[in-house]
C-alpha positions as semicolon CSV with decimal commas, in nm:
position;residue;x (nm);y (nm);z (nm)
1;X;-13,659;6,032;-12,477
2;X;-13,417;6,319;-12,444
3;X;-13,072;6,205;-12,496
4;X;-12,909;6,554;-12,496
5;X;-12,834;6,749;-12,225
6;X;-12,680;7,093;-12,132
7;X;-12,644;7,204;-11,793
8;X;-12,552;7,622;-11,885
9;X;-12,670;7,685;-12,216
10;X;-12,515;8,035;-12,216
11;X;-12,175;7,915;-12,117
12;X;-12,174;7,633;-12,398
13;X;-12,329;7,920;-12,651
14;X;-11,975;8,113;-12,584
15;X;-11,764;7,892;-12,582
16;X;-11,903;7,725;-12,892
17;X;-11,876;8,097;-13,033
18;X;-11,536;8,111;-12,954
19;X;-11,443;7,752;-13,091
20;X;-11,611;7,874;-13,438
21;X;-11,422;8,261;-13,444
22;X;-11,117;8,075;-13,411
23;X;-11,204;7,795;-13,699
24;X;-11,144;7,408;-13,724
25;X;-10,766;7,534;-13,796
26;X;-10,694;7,564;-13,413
27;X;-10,868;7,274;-13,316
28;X;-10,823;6,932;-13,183
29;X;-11,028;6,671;-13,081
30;X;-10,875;6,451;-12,720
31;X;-11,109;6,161;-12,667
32;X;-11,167;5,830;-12,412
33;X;-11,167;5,499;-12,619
34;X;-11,391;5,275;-12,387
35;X;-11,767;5,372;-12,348
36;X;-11,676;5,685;-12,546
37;X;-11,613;5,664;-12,932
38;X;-11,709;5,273;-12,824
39;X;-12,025;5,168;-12,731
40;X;-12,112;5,085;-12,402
41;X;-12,287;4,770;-12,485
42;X;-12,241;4,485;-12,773
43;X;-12,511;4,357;-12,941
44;X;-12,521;4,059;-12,689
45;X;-12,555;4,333;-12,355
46;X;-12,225;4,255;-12,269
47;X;-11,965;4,545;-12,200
48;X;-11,685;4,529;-12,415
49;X;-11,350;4,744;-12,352
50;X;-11,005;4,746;-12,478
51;X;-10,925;4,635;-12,125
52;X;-11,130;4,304;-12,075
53;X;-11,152;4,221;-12,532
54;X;-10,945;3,927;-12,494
55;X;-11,119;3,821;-12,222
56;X;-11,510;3,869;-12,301
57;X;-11,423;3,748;-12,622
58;X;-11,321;3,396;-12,512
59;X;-10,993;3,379;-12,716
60;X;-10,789;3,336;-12,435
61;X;-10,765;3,013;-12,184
62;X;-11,043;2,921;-11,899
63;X;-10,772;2,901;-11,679
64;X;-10,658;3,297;-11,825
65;X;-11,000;3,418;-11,799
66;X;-11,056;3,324;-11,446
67;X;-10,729;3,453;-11,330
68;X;-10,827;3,824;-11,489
69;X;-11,184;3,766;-11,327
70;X;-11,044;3,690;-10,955
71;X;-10,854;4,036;-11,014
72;X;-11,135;4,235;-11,123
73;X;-11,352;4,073;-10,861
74;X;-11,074;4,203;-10,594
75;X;-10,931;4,527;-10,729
76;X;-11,257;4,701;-10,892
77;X;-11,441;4,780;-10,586
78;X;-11,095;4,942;-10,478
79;X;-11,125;5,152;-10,758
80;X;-11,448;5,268;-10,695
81;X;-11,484;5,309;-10,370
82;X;-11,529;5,648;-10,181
83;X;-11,379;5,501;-9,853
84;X;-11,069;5,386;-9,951
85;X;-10,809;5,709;-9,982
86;X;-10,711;5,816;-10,257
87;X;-10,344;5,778;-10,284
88;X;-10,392;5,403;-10,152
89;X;-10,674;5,347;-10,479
90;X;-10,386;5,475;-10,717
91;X;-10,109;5,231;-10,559
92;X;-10,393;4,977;-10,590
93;X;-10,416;5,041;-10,930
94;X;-10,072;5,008;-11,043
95;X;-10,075;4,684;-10,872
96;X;-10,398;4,559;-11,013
97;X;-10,214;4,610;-11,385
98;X;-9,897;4,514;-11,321
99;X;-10,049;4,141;-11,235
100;X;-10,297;4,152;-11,518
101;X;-9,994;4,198;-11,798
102;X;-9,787;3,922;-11,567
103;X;-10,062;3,709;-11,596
104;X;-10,057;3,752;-11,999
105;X;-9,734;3,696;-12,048
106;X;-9,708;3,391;-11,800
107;X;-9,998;3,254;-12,036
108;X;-9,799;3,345;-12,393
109;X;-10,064;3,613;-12,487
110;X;-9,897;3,713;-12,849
111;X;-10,045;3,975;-13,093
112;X;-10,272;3,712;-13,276
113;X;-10,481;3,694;-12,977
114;X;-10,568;4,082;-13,023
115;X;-10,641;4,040;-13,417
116;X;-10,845;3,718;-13,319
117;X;-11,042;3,943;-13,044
118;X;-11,083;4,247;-13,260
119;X;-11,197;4,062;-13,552
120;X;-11,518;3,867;-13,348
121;X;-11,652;4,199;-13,367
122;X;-11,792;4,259;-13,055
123;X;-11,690;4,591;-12,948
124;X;-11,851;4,829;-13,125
125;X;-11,808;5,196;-13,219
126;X;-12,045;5,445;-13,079
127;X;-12,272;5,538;-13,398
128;X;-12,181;5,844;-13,550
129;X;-11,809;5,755;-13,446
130;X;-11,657;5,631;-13,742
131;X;-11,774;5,949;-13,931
132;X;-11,703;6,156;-13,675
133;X;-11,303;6,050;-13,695
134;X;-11,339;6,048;-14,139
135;X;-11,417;6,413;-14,084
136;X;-11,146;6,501;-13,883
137;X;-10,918;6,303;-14,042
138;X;-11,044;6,525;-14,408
139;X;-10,986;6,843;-14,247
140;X;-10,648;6,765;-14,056
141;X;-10,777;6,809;-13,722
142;X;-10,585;6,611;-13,493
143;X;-10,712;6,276;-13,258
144;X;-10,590;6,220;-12,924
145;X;-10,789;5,913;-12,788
146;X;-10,634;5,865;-12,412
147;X;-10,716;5,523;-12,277
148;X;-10,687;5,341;-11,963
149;X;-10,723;5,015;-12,131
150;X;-10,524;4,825;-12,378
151;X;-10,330;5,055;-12,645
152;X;-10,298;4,728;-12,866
153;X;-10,628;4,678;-12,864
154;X;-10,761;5,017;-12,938
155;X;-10,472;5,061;-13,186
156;X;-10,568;4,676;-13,376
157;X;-10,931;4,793;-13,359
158;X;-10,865;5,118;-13,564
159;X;-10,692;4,936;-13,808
160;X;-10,931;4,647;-13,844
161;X;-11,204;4,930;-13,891
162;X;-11,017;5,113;-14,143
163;X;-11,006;5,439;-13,909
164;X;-10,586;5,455;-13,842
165;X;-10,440;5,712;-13,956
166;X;-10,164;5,964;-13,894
167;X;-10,374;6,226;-13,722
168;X;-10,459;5,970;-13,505
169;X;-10,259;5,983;-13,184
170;X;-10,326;5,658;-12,926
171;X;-10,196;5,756;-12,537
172;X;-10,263;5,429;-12,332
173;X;-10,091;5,087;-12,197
174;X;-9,900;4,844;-12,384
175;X;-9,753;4,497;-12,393
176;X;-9,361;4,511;-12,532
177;X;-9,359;4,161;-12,817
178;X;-9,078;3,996;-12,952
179;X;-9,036;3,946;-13,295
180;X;-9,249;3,641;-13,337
181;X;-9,568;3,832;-13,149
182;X;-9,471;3,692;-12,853
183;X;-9,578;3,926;-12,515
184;X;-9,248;3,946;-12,302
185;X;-9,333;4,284;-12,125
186;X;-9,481;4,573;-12,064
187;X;-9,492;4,990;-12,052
188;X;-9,471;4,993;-11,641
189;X;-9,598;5,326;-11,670
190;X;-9,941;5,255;-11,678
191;X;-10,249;5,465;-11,728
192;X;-10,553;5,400;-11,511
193;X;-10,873;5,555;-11,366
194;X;-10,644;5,731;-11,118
195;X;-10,338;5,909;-11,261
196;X;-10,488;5,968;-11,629
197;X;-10,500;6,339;-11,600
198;X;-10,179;6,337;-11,474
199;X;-10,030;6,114;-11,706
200;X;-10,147;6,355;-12,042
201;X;-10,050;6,671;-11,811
202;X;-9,663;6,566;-11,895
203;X;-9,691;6,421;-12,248
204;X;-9,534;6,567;-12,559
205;X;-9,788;6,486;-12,780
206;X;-10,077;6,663;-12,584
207;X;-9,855;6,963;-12,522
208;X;-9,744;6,963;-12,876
209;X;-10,093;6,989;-13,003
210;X;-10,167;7,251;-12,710
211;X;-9,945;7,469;-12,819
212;X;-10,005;7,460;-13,208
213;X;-10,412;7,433;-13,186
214;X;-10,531;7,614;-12,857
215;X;-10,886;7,507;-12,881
216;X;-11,043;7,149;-12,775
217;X;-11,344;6,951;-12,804
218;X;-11,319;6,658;-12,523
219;X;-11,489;6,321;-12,478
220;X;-11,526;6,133;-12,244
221;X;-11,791;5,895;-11,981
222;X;-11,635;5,957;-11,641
223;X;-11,592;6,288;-11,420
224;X;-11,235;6,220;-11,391
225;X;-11,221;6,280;-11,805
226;X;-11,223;6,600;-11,759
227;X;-10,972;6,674;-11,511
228;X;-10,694;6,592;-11,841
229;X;-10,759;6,944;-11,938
230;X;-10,619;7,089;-11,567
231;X;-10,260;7,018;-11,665
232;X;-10,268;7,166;-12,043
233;X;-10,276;7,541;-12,104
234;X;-10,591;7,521;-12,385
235;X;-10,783;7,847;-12,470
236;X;-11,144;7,737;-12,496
237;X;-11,243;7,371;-12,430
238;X;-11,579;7,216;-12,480
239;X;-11,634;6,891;-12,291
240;X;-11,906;6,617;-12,393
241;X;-12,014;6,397;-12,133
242;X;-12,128;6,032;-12,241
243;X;-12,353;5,894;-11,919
244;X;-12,444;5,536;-12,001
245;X;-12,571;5,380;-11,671
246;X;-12,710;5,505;-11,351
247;X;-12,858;5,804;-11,555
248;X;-13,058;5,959;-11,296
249;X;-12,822;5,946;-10,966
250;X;-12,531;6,076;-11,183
251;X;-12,728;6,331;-11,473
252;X;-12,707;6,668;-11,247
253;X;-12,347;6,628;-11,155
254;X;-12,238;6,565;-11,489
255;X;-12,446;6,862;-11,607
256;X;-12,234;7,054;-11,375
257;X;-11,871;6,936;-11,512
258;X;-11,994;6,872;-11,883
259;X;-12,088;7,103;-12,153
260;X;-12,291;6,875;-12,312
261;X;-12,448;6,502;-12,182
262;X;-12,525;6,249;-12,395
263;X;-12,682;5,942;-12,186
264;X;-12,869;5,635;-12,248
265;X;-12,540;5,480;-12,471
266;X;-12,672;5,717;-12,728
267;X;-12,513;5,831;-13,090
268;X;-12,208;6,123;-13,166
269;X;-12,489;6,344;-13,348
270;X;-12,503;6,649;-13,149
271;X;-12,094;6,611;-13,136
272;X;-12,125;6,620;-13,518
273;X;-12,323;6,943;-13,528
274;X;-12,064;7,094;-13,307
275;X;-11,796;7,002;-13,547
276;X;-11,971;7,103;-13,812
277;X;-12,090;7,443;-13,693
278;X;-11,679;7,497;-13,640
279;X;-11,611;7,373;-13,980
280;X;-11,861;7,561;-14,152
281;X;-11,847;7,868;-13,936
């Protein structure tokens, strides 16, 4: 089975030429958590996320769990629907996350619940990830993983699998906790499916990078990944594609926006030769 895809070889060739002229010196690496550097199934089949850990995980109460399911039942065909105009999706999303983190506080989610979630082990890197962010971290080339989901779990996660570090920057939603680890509120400016390109467009640690390394290798599973380079004024970009589901309705459209489409939930390898060609120019 062919897991590797590329839609114009001649226009990856260049700009993979260009990327390797310049060296791993002007390069960094902005990445999607969830179904990305993750995988897109557990062991058990399930789908685990940053978003929906605590949930899928069972360390939080029945009466928890079905609250979050009634809003994902409601507000996820919102999100994906082609009907529903856009601008009404967004507000829809805002409101779908504002009552999610409600919801966790009203139930006295603390910190332990994210260490309890993490450590069940059930959301699991891509393989090839955890190398993948060792070599970048050995040759100083910088991580931006932007995330819809849960920034406390993506940032517990990295730590529980020995992969945080200070090249490591994590651009998502968080809960605000007290000093006991106690949830008492939230970042209201939230990142979803809807205004993620927008939201990396203004942030200083994107531009900051942008402006000091003008080259990019991006990741992401979703079209709308790679409308976070429109805002940032990068000099050659390649964009990886990870396709996990619905591979053949969705392969020749993602052919068209990615460089390179990796489908079937399959392994970082051919993103490791295209580091490594850089690296080793």
């Amino acid at each position: 089975m062919n897991l590797v895809h590329i839609g114009d070889k001649k226009s990856f060739q260049n700009k993979l030429d260009q990327l390797k002229k310049a060296g791993h010196e002007f390069l960094h690496v902005v990445a999607d958590f969830d179904r990305t550097l993750t995988r897109n199934s557990g062991k058990d089949g399930k789908t685990y996320t940053s978003a929906n850990l605590l949930q899928q995980t069972g360390i939080i109460s029945k009466s928890l769990q079905d609250n979050i399911k009634e809003l994902y039942a409601h507000y996820y065909p919102i999100e994906t629907s082609r009907l529903i105009p856009f601008e009404e999706r967004k507000a829809k999303m805002i409101e779908w996350w504002t009552k999610n983190y409600e919801a966790f506080i009203e139930a006295g989610i603390n910190r332990d619940h994210f260490l309890e979630a993490v450590r069940e082990n059930k959301m699991l890197l891509r393989p090839g990830a955890h190398d993948f962010i060792e070599i970048l971290r050995a040759k100083n080339i910088p991580l931006v993983i932007f995330s819809a989901g849960s920034g406390d779990s993506i940032n517990f996660f990295l730590e529980h699998n020995e992969l945080k570090h200070p090249g490591i920057d994590v651009i998502s939603n968080y809960i605000e906790f007290d000093k006991d680890g106690r949830a008492v509120g939230y970042d209201e400016s939230f990142i979803h499916s809807h205004n993620k390109h927008e939201s990396l467009g203004n942030n200083p640690v994107l531009n900051k990078h942008a402006l000091e390394r003008k080259n990019v290798i991006l990741l992401g599973d979703l079209i709308e990944d790679t409308l976070v380079a429109d805002n940032i004024d990068y000099l050659t970009i390649v964009k990886v594609g990870f396709l996990n589901e619905n591979i053949e309705d969705n392969l020749d459209e993602y052919k068209r926006v990615f460089d390179v489409v990796i489908t079937h939930d399959g392994p970082m390898d051919s993103v490791h030769e295209i580091l490594q060609e850089i690296i080793d120019k």
